[in-house]
C-alpha positions in Angstrom: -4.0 -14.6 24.1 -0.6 -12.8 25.4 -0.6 -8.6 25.0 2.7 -6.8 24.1 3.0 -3.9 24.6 4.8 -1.6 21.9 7.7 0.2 23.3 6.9 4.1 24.7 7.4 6.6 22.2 10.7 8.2 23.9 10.3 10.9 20.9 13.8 9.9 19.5 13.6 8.9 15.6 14.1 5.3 14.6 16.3 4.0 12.2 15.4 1.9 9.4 17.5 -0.6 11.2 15.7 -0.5 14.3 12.4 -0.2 12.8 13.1 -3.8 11.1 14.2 -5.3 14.4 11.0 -4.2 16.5 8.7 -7.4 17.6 5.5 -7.6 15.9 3.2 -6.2 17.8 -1.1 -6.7 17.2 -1.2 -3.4 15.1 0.0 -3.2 12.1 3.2 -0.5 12.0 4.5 1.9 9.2 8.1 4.1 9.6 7.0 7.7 8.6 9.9 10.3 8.7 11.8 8.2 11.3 8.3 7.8 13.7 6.6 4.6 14.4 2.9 4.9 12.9 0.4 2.3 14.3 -2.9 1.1 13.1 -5.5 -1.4 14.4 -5.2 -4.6 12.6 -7.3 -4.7 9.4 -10.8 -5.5 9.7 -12.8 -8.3 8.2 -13.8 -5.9 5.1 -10.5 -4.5 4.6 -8.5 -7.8 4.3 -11.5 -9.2 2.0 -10.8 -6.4 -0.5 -7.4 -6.3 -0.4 -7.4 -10.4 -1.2 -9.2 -9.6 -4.0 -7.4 -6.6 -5.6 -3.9 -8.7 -4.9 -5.3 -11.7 -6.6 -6.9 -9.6 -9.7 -3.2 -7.7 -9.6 -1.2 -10.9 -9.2 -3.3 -13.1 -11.6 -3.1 -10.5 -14.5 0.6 -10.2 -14.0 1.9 -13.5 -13.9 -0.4 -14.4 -17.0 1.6 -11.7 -18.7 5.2 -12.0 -17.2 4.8 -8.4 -15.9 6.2 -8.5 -12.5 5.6 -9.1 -9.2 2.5 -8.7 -6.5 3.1 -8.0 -3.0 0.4 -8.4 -0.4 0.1 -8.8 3.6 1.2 -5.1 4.1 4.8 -5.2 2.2 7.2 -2.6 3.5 8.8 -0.6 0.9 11.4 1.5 2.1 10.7 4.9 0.1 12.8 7.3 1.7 15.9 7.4 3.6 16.3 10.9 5.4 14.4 10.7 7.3 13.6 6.9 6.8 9.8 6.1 5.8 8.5 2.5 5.1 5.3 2.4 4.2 3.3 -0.9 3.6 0.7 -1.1 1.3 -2.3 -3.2 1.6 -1.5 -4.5 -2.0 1.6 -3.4 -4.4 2.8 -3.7 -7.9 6.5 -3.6 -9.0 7.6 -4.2 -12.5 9.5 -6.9 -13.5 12.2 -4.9 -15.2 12.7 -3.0 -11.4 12.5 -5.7 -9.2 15.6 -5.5 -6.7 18.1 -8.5 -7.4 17.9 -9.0 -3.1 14.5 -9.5 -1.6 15.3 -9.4 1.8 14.2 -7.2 3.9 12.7 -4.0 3.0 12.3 -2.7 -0.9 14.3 0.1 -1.2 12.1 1.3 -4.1 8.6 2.6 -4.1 6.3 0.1 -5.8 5.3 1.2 -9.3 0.9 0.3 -7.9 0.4 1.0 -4.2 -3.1 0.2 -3.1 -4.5 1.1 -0.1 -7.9 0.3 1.3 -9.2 3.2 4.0 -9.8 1.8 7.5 -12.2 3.3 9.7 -9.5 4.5 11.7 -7.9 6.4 9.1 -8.2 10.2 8.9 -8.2 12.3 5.6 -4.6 13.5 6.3 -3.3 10.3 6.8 -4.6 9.2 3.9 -3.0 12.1 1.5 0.2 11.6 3.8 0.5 8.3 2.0 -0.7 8.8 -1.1 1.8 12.0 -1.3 4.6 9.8 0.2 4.4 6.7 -2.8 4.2 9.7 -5.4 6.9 11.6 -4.2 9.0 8.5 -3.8 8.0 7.2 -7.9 5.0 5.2 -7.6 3.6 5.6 -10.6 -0.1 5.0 -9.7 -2.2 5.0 -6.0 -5.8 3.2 -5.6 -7.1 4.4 -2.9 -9.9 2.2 -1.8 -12.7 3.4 0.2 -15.0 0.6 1.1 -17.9 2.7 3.0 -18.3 4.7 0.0 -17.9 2.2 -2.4 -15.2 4.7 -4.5 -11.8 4.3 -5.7 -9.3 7.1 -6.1 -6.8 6.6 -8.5 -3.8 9.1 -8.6 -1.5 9.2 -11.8 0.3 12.3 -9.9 -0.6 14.9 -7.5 -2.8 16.4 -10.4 -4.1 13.6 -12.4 -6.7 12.1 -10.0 -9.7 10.3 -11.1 -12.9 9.3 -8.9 -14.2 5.9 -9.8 -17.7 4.6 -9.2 -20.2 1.6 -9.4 -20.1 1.8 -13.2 -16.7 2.6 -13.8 -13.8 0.8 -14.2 -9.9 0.3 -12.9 -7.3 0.2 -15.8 -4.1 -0.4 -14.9 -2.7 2.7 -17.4 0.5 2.5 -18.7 2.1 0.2 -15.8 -0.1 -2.7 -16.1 -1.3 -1.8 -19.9 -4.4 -4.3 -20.6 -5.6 -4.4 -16.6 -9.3 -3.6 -16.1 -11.0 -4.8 -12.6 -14.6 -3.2 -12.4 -15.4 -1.3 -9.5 -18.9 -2.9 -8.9 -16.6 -6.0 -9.0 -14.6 -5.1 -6.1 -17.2 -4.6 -3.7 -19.7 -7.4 -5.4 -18.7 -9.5 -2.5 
């Protein structure tokens, strides 16, 4: 197995452009304001769950022409001073706002971001995202906590609902007619 190693952090701020043009590396890399945010690759737990939450997503959508799912960590370009891409583990975006060229980053915040906790994520970094995809226009954030068993589903920075065991995930008014029980989710 070959080891790269990521270049140092000089402390300058990357460019979108730059940011696109790095190597991949064996961590999995966000842009947030213009800084290069790593993470461990996702474990065997996280890449289970977010399989299944892109397939229930992706499944329900094409069935009803609603748009399109994104998986394998996406980058959605969300702000551009100073430049943030954030990659969900799993994304919605609407068929009616889906960008005409598909290359490259999204310059649009996904209308669903979903992201499934890591054990290596802290609290903060967790509301930094969830506040990044609202501010930006995501209309709704699961955020998927596998050692709890919970998911946290934010409408807006004060409509936030805690789902458990015997509840269930609707998809609202951006995926009108989606339901995937919690219980479901972690049945596996």
């Amino acid at each position: 197995m070959t080891t790269r190693t990521a270049p140092p952090d000089t402390g300058r701020l990357l460019t979108v452009e730059e940011f696109a043009s790095l190597p991949e590396y064996e961590s999995r890399t966000e842009l947030v304001r213009g800084r290069l945010v790593r993470e461990p690759p996702a474990g065997f737990e996280h890449g289970h769950l977010a399989a299944v939450v892109a397939h229930r997503l992706k499944s329900f959508a094409d069935a009803n022409g609603l748009g399109l799912v994104l998986a394998a960590e996406t980058g959605f370009l969300l702000f551009d001073d100073p430049p943030t891409v954030r990659a969900p583990d799993a994304a919605f975006v609407a068929k009616e706002r889906l960008p005409p060229d598909r290359h490259g980053f999204a310059h649009l915040a996904p209308d669903i971001a979903v992201e499934i906790v890591s054990p290596s994520n802290t609290v903060a970094q967790v509301q930094d995202k969830v506040c990044d995809y609202l501010d930006a226009g995501t209309r709704m954030v699961w955020i998927v906590e596998p050692r709890r068993q919970t998911v946290m589903v934010y409408r807006s920075r004060d409509d936030i609902h805690l789902l458990t065991g015997g509840d269930v995930i609707d998809g609202g008014e951006v995926l009108p007619g989606f339901r995937l029980a919690v219980a479901e989710l972690f049945a596996d």
